[in-house]
N, C-alpha and C positions, 0 to 999 in steps of 0.2 A: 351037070352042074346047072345053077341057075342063074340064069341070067343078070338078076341084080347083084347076085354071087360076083359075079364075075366084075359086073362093073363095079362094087364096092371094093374087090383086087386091083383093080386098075387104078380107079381114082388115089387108094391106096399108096401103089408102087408111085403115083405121078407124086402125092404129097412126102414120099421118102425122097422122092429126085429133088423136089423145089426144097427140101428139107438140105440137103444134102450143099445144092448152090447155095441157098443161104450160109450155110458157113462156108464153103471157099470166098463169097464175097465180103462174107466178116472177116475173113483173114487176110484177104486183100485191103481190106479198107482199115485194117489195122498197121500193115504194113505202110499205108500208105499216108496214113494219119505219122507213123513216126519219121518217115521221110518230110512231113510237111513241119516236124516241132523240128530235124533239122534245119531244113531251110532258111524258120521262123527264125532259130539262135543266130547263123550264120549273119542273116540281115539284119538284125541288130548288133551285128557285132559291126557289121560293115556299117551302120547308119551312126554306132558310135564314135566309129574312125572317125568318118566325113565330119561329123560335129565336131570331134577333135582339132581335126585337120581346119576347119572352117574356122576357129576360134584363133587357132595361129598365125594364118593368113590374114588375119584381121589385125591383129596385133604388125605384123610386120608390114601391113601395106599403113598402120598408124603410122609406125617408126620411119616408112620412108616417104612418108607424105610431108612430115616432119624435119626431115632432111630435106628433102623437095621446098619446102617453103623459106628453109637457112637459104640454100640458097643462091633463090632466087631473089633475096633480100640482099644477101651479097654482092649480088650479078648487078640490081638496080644501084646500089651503095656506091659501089667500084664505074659504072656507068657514070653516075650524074658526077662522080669524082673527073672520070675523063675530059665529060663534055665540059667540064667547066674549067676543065686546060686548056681543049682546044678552041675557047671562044676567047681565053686570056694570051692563049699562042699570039692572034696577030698583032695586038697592043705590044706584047713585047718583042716581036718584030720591027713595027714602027717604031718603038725606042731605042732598038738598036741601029736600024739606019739612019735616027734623026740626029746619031751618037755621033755618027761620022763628017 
């Protein structure tokens, strides 16, 4: 046989081999392409939770900020109500001992 013979057999056999990997890596990389439009769905499903979830958490940290500020409106109300008993307490002290 001759020699270029031979090596156009070979180069041959080597472009059926590289032939050959090229589809196992297309079919890896298909496999792998649908693993990744998994993933893709899943994180969007979970990025739509957290947006969900983020929206409600806002609403209710409104509601209790809300609450939070009744109150401490109350608390200040009910306060300046006190102090201003106890600063009228010792007047009416002294009017009860000035009674006797």
């Amino acid at each position: 046989m001759d020699f270029c013979y031979l090596n156009c057999l070979a180069g041959l056999a080597k472009l059926e081999e590289a032939s050959q990997t090229v589809e196992l890596l297309k079919d890896e990389l298909n496999i792998m392409e649908q693993h990744l439009r998994e993933a893709n769905k899943k994180a969007e499903e979970v990025l739509l939770e957290v947006t969900q979830r983020a929206k409600e958490s806002e609403k209710i940290k409104e509601s209790v900020s809300k609450v939070k500020d009744r109150a401490e409106q109350v608390c200040a109300e009910n306060f300046l109500d006190y102090l201003e008993q106890l600063l009228t307490f010792p007047n009416s002290i002294d009017c009860q001992t000035n009674w006797y």
